[in-house]
C-alpha positions as YAML, in Angstrom:
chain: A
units: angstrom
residues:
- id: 1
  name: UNK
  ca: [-138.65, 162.41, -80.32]
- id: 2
  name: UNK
  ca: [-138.50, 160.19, -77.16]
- id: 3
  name: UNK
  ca: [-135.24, 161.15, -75.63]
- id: 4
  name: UNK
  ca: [-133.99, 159.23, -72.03]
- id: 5
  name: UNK
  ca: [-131.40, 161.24, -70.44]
- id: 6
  name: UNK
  ca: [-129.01, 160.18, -67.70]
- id: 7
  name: UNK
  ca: [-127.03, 162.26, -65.59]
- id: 8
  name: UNK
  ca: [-129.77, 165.29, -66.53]
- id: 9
  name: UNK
  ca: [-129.54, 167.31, -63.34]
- id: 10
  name: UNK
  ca: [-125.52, 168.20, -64.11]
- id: 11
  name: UNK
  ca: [-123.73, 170.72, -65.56]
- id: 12
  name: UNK
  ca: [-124.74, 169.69, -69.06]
- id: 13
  name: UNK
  ca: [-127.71, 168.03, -68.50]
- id: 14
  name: UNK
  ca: [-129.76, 170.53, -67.10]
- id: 15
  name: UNK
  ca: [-129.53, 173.11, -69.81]
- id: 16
  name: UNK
  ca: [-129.50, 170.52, -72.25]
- id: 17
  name: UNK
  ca: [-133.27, 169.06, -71.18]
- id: 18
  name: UNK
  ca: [-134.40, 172.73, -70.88]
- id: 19
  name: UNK
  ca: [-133.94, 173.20, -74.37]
- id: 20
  name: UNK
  ca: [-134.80, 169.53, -75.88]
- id: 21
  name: UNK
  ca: [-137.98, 170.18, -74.05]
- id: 22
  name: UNK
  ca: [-138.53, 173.62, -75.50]
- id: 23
  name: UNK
  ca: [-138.11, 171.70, -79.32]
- id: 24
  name: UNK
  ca: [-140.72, 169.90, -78.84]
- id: 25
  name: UNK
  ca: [-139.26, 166.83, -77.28]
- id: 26
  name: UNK
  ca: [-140.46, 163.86, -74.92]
- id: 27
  name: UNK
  ca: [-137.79, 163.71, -71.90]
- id: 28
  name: UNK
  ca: [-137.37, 161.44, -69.38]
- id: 29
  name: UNK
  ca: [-135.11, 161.51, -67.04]
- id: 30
  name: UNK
  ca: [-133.29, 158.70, -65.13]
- id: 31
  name: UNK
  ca: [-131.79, 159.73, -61.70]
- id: 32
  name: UNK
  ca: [-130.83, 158.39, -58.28]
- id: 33
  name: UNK
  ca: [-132.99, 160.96, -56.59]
- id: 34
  name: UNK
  ca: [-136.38, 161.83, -58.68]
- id: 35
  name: UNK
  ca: [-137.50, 163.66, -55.91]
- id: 36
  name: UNK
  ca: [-134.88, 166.66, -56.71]
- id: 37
  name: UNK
  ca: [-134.31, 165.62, -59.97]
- id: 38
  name: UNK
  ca: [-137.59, 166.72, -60.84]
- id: 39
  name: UNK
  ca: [-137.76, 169.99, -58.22]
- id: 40
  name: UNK
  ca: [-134.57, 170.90, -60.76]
- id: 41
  name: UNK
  ca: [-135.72, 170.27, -64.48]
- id: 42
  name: UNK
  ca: [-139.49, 171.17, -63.74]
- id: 43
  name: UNK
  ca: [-142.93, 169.34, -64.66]
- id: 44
  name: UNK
  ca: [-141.75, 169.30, -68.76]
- id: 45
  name: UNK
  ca: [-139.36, 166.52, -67.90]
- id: 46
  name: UNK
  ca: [-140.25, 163.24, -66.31]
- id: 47
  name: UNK
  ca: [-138.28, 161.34, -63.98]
- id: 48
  name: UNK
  ca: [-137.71, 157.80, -63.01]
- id: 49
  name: UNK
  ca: [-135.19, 156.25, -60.87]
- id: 50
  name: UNK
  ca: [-132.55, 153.59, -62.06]
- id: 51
  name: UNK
  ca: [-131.31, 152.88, -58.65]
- id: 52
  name: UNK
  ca: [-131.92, 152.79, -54.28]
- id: 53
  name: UNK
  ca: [-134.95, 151.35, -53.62]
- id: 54
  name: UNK
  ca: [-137.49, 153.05, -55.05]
- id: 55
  name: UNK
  ca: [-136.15, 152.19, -58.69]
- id: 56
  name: UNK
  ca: [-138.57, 149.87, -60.07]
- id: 57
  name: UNK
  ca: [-136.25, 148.22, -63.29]
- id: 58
  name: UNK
  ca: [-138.97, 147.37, -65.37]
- id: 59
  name: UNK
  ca: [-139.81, 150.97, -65.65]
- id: 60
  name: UNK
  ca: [-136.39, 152.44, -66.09]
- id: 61
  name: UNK
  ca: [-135.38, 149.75, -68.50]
- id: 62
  name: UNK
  ca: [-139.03, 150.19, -70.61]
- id: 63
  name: UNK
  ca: [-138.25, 154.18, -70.97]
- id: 64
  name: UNK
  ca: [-134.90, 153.10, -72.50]
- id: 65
  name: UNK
  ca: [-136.24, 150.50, -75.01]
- id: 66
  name: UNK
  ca: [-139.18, 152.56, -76.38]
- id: 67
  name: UNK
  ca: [-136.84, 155.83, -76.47]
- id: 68
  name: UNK
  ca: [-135.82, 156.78, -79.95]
- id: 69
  name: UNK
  ca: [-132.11, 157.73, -78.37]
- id: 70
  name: UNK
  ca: [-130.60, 157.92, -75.25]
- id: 71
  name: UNK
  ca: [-128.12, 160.71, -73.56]
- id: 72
  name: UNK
  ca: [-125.93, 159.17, -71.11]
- id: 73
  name: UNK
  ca: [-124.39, 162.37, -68.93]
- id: 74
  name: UNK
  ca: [-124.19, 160.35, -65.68]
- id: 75
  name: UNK
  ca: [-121.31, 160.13, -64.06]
- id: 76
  name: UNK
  ca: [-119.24, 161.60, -61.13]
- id: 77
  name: UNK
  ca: [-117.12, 165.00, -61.25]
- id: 78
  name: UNK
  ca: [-113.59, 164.49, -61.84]
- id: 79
  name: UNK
  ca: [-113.51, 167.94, -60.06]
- id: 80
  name: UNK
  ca: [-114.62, 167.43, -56.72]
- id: 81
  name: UNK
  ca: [-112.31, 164.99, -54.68]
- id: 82
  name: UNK
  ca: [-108.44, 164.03, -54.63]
- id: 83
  name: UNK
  ca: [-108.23, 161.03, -56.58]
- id: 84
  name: UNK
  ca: [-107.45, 158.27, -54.35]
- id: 85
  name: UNK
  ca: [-108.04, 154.70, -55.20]
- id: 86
  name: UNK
  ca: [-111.33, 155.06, -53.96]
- id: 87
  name: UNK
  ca: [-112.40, 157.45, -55.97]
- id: 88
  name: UNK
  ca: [-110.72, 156.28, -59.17]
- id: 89
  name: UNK
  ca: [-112.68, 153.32, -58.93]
- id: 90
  name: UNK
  ca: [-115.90, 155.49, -57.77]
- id: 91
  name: UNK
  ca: [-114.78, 157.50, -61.51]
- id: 92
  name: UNK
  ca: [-114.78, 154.03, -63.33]
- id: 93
  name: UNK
  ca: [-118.11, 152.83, -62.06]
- id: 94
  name: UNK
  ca: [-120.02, 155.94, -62.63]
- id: 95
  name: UNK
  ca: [-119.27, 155.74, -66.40]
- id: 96
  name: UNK
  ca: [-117.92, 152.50, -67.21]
- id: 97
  name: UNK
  ca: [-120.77, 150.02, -65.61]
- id: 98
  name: UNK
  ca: [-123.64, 152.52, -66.06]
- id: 99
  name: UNK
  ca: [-122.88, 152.25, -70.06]
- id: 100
  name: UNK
  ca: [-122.65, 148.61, -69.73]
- id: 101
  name: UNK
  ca: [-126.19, 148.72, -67.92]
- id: 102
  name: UNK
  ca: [-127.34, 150.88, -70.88]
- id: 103
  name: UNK
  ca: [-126.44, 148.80, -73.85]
- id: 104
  name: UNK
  ca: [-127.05, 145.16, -72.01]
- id: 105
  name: UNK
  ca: [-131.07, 146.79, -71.79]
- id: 106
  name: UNK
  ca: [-131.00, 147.67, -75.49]
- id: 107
  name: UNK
  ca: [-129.41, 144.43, -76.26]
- id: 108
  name: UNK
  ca: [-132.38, 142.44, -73.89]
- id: 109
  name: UNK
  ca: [-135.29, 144.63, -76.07]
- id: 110
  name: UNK
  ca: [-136.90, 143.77, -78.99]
- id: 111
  name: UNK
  ca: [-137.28, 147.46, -79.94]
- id: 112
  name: UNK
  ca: [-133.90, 149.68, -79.56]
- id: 113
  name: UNK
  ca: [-133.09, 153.56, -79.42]
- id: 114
  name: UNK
  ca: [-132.09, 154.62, -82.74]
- id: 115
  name: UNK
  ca: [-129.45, 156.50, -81.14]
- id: 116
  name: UNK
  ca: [-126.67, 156.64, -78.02]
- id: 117
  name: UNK
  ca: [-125.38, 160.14, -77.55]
- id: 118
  name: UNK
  ca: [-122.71, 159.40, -74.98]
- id: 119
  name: UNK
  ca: [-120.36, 161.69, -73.08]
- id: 120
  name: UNK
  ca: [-116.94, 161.64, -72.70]
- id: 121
  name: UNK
  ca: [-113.63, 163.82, -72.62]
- id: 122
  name: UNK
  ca: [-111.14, 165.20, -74.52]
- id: 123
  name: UNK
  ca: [-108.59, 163.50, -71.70]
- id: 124
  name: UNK
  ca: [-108.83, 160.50, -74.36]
- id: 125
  name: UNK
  ca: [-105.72, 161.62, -75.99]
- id: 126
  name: UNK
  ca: [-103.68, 162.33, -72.90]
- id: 127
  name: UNK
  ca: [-100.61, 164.88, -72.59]
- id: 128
  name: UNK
  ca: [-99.59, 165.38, -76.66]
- id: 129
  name: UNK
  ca: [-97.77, 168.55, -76.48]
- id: 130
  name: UNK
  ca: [-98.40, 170.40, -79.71]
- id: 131
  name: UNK
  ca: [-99.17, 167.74, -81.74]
- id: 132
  name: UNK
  ca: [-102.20, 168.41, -83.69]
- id: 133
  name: UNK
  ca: [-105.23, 166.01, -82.69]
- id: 134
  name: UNK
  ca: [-108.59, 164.85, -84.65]
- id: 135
  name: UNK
  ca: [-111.05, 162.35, -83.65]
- id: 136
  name: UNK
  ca: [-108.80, 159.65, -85.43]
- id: 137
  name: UNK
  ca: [-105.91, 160.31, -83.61]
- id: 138
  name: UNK
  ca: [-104.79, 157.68, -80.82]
- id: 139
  name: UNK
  ca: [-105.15, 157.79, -77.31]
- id: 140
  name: UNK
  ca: [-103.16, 159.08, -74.53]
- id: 141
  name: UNK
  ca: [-102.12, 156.41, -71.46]
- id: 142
  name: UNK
  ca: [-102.83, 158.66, -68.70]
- id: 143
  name: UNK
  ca: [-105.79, 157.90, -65.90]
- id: 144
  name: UNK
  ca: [-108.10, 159.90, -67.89]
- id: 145
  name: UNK
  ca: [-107.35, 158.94, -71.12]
- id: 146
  name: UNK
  ca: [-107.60, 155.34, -69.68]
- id: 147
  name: UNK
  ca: [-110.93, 155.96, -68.27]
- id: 148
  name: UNK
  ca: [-112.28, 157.38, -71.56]
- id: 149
  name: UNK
  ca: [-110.86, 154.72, -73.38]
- id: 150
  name: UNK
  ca: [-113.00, 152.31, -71.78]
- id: 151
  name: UNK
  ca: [-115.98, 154.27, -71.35]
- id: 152
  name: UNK
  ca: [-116.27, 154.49, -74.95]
- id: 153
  name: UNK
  ca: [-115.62, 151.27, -75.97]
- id: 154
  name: UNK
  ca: [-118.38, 150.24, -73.38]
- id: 155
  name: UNK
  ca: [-121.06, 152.65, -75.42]
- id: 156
  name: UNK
  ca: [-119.79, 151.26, -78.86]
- id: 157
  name: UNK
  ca: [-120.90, 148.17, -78.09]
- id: 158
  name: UNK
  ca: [-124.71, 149.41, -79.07]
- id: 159
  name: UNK
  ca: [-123.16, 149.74, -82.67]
- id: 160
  name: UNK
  ca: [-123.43, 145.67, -82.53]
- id: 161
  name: UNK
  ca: [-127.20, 145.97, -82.09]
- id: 162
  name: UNK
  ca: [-127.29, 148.30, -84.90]
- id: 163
  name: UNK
  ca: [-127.91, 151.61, -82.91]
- id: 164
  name: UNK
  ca: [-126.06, 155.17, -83.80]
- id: 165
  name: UNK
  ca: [-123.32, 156.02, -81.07]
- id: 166
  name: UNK
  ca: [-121.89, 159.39, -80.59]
- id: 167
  name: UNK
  ca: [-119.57, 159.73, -78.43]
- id: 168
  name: UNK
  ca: [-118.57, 163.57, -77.32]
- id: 169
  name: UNK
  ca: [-115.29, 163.95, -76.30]
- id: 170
  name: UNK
  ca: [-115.89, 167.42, -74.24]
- id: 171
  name: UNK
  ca: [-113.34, 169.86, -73.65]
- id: 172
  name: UNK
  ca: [-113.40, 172.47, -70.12]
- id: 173
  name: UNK
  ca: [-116.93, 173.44, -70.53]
- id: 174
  name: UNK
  ca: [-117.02, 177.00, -70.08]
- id: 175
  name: UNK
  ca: [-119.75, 179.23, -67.65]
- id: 176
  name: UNK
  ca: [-120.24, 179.74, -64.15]
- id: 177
  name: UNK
  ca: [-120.91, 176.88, -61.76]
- id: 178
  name: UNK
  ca: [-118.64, 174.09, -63.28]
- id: 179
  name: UNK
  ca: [-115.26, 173.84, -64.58]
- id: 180
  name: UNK
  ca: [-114.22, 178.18, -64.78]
- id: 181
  name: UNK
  ca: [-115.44, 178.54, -60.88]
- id: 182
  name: UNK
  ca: [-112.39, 175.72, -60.12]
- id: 183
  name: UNK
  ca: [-109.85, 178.54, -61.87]
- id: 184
  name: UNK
  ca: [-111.73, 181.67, -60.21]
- id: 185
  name: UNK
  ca: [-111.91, 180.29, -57.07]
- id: 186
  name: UNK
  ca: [-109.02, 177.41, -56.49]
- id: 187
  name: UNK
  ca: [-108.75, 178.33, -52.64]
- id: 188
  name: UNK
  ca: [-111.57, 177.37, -50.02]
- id: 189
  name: UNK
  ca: [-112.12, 181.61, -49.77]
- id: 190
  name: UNK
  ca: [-114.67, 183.87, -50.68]
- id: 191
  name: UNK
  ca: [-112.76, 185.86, -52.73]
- id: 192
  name: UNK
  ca: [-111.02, 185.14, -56.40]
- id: 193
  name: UNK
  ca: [-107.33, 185.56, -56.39]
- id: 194
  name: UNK
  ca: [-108.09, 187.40, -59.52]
- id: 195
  name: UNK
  ca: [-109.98, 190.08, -57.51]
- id: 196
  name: UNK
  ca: [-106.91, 191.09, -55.91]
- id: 197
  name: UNK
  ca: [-104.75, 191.11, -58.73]
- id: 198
  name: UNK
  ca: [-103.05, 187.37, -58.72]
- id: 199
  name: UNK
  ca: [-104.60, 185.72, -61.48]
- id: 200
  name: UNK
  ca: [-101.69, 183.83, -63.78]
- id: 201
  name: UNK
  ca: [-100.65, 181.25, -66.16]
- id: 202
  name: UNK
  ca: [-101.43, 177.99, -65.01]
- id: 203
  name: UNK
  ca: [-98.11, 176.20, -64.88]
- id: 204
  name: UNK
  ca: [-95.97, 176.75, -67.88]
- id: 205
  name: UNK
  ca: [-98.60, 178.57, -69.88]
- id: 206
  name: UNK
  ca: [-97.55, 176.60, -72.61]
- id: 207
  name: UNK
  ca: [-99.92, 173.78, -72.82]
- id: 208
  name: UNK
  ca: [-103.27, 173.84, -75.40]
- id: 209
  name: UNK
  ca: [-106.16, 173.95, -73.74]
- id: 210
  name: UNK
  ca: [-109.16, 172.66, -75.71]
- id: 211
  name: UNK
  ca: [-113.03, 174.74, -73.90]
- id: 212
  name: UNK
  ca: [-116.33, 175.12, -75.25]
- id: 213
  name: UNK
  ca: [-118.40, 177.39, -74.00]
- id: 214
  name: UNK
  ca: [-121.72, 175.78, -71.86]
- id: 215
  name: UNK
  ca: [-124.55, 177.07, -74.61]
- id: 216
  name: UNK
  ca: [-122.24, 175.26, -77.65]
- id: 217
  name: UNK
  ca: [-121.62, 172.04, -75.83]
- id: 218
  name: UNK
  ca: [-125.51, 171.92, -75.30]
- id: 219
  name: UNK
  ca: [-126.02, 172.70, -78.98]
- id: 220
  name: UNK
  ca: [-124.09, 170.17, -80.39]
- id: 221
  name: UNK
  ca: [-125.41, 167.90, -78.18]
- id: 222
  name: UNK
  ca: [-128.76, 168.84, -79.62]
- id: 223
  name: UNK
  ca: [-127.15, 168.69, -83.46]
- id: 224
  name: UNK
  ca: [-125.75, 165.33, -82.94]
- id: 225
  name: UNK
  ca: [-129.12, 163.81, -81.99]
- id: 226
  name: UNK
  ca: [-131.27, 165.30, -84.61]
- id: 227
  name: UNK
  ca: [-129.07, 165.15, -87.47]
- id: 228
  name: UNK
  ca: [-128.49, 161.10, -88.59]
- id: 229
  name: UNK
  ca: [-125.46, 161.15, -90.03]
- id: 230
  name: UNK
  ca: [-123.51, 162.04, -87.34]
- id: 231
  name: UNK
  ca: [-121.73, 158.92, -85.67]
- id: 232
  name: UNK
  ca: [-118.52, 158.28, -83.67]
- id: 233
  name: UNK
  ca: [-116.22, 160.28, -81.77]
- id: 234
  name: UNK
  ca: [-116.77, 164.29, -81.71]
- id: 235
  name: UNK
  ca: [-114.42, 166.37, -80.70]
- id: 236
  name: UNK
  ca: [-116.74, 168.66, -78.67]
- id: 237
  name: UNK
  ca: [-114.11, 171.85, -78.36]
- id: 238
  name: UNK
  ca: [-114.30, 175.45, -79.91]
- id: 239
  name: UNK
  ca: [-112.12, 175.74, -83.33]
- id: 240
  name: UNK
  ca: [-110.22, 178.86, -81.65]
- id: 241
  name: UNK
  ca: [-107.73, 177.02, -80.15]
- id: 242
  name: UNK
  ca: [-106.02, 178.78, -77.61]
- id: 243
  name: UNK
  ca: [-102.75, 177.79, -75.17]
- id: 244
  name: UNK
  ca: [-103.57, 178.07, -71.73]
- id: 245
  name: UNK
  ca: [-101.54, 181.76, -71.54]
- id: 246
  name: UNK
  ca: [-104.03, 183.28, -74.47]
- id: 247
  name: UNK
  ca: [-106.40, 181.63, -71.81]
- id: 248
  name: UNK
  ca: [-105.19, 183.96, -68.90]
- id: 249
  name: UNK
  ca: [-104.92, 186.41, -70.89]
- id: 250
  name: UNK
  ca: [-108.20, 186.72, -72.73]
- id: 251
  name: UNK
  ca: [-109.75, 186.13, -68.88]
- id: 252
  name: UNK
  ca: [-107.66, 188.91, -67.24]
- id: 253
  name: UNK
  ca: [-109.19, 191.35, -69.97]
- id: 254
  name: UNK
  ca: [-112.89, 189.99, -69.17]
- id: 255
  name: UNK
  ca: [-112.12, 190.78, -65.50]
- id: 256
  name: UNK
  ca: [-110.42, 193.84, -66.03]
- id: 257
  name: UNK
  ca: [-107.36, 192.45, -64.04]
- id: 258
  name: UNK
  ca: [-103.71, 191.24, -64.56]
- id: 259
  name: UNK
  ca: [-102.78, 187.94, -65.48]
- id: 260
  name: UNK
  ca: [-99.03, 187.34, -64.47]
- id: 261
  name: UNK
  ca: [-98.73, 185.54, -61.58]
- id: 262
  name: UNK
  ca: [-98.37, 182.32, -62.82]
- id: 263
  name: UNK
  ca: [-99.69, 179.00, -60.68]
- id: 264
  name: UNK
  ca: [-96.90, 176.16, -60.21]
- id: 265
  name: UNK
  ca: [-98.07, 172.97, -61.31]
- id: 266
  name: UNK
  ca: [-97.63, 171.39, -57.81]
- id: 267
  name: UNK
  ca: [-99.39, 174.47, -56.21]
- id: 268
  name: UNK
  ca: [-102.30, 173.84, -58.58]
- id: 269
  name: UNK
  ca: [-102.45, 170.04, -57.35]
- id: 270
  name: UNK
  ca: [-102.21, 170.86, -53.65]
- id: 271
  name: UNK
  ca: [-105.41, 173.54, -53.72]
- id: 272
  name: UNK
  ca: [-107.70, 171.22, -56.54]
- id: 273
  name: UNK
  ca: [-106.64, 167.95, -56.52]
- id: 274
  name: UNK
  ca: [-106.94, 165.44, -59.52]
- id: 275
  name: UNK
  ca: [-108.43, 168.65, -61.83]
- id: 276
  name: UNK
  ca: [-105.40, 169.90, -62.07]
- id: 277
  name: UNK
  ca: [-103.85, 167.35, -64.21]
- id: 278
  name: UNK
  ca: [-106.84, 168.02, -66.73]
- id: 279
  name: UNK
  ca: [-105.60, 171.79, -66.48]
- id: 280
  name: UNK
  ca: [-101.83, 170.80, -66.63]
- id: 281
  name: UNK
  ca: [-101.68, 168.59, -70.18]
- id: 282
  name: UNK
  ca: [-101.93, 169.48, -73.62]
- id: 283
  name: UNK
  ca: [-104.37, 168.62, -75.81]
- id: 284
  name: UNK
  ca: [-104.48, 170.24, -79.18]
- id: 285
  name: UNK
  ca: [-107.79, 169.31, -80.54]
- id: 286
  name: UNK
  ca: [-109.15, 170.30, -83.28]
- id: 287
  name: UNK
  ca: [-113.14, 169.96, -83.99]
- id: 288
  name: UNK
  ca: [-112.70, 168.44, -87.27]
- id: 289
  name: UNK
  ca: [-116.05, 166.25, -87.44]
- id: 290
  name: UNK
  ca: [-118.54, 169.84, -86.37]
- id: 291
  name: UNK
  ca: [-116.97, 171.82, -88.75]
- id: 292
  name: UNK
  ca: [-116.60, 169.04, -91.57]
- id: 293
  name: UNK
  ca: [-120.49, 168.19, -90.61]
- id: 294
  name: UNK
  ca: [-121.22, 172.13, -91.03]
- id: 295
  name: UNK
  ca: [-122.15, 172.90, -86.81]
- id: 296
  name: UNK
  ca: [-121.97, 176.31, -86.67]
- id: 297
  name: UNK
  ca: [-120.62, 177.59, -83.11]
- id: 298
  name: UNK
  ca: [-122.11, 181.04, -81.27]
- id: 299
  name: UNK
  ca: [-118.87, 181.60, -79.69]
- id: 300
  name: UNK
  ca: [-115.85, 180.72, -82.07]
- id: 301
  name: UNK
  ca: [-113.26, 182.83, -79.98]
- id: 302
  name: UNK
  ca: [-112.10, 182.97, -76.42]
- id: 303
  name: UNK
  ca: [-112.66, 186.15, -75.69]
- id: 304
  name: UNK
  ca: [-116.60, 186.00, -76.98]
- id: 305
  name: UNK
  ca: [-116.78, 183.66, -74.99]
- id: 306
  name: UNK
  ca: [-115.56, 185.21, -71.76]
- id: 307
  name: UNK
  ca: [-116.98, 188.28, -72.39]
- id: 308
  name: UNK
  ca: [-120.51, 186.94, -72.22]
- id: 309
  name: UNK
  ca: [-119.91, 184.80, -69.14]
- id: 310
  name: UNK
  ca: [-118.07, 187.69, -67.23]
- id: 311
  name: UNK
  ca: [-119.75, 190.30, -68.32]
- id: 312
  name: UNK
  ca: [-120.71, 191.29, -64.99]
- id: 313
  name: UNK
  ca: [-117.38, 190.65, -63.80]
- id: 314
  name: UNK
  ca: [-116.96, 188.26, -60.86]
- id: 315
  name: UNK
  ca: [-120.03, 187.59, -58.37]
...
């Protein structure tokens, strides 16, 4: 298959083209900066920018239209910055107008991707406490869920124009370098609370916390575009779902440390920002559409999980 990806040099993406490329598949690649876009997926991937000025559109917009799907990643960490205004609306634009951009160029084609694979996050249901949560299940009306909201109505648009969207609702992905480095290492220091003994709870404990680990999320990533039936929102979490003290927990025995020092909510906020309130609610989400669809997950369970990310402790 022809597969365009956006956003292919992230967390996801990265892994994602590696092994799209190593099934046999055509990537291309659409970044803001081809230069180290393609220093970081390598000569199997090509790469074309979709904006600055060397972005030529007819190209970009031509690698789209004769693609037979599209994997829209792009868009900017919700990790990285205090969420002022300016970087709320910096949030919106990175997902919200690039999927607009997206579907107006399939709309404009004669010939269309047969597919959208679109990301998203399991912030669309907001704070829900315990209450048990499937990809029918309403939104939430906090920032994120907001956000998501919108972002996905933007990519099922393309259903109009008669094109398969997917939309993954992700949970906290789970390996070194993205979401589980922000909970190692909350503090601008070298060295992990947890390697002294002060890992904890994150606020009450209490709250769900939906995670997938990295080599899953790519997988069903991979499942959802080969496998036609497959259509709408996806719960992209592992089924073991775990409160965010079974969290601590399970990632005090991977580290061979304690976990009972818990983290105060406004604590959390002060050291991380806006990622805290993604750490903070409750979402009990259950992959209903994966398992009803028959994905089968490498790691099920937290502490599988952990253990193969942390097996050589923290470095």
């Amino acid at each position: 298959m022809k597969i365009v990806v956006t956003g292919a040099t992230g967390f996801i993406g990265r892994p994602l083209c590696k092994q799209l490329v190593s099934s046999g598949h055509e990537i291309t690649a659409l970044s803001r900066d081809v230069a180290r876009a393609a220093l970081v997926l390598g000569p199997g991937v090509s790469c074309l920018p979709w904006s600055g000025p060397q972005a030529i559109e007819a190209e970009w917009r031509a690698a789209v239209c004769s693609a037979d799907a599209v994997i829209h990643l792009a868009g900017e960490s919700i990790a990285d910055h205090a969420w002022t205004p300016a970087v709320k609306q910096a949030l919106r634009a990175s997902r919200i107008d690039t999927t607009r951009l997206l579907v107006e160029t399939m709309r404009e084609a004669e010939r269309r991707p047969a597919a959208l694979i679109c990301a998203s996050g399991i912030n669309y249901y907001g704070d829900r406490g315990d209450e048990q949560l499937t990809e029918s299940s309403p939104p939430g009306n906090t920032f994120l869920a907001e956000l998501c909201v919108a972002w996905e109505a933007e990519a099922a648009r393309a259903e109009e124009l008669g094109v398969r969207v997917v939309r993954h609702r992700l949970g906290i992905v789970l390996e070194r370098g993205g979401p589980l480095d922000k909970m190692l290492y909350p503090l601008p220091l070298p060295i992990s609370p947890w390697a002294i003994g002060l890992g904890g709870p994150i606020g009450s404990g209490r709250q769900w916390m939906p995670w997938i680990h990295l080599e899953d999320a790519v997988a069903l990533y991979a499942w959802s575009i080969e496998n036609d039936g497959v259509r709408g929102p996806i719960n992209s979490v592992a089924p073991g779902l775990i409160r965010n003290s079974e969290f601590t927990k399970a990632l005090g025995r991977a580290l061979k440390r304690p976990a009972v020092l818990p983290v105060p909510g406004f604590a959390l906020r002060a050291m991380i920002g806006g990622f805290a309130d993604e750490l903070l609610t409750s979402q009990r989400a259950e992959p209903a559409m994966a398992e009803e669809r028959g994905f089968v997950y490498r790691y099920p369970a937290i502490h599988e999980a952990l253990a193969a990310i942390l097996g050589q402790g923290l470095r």
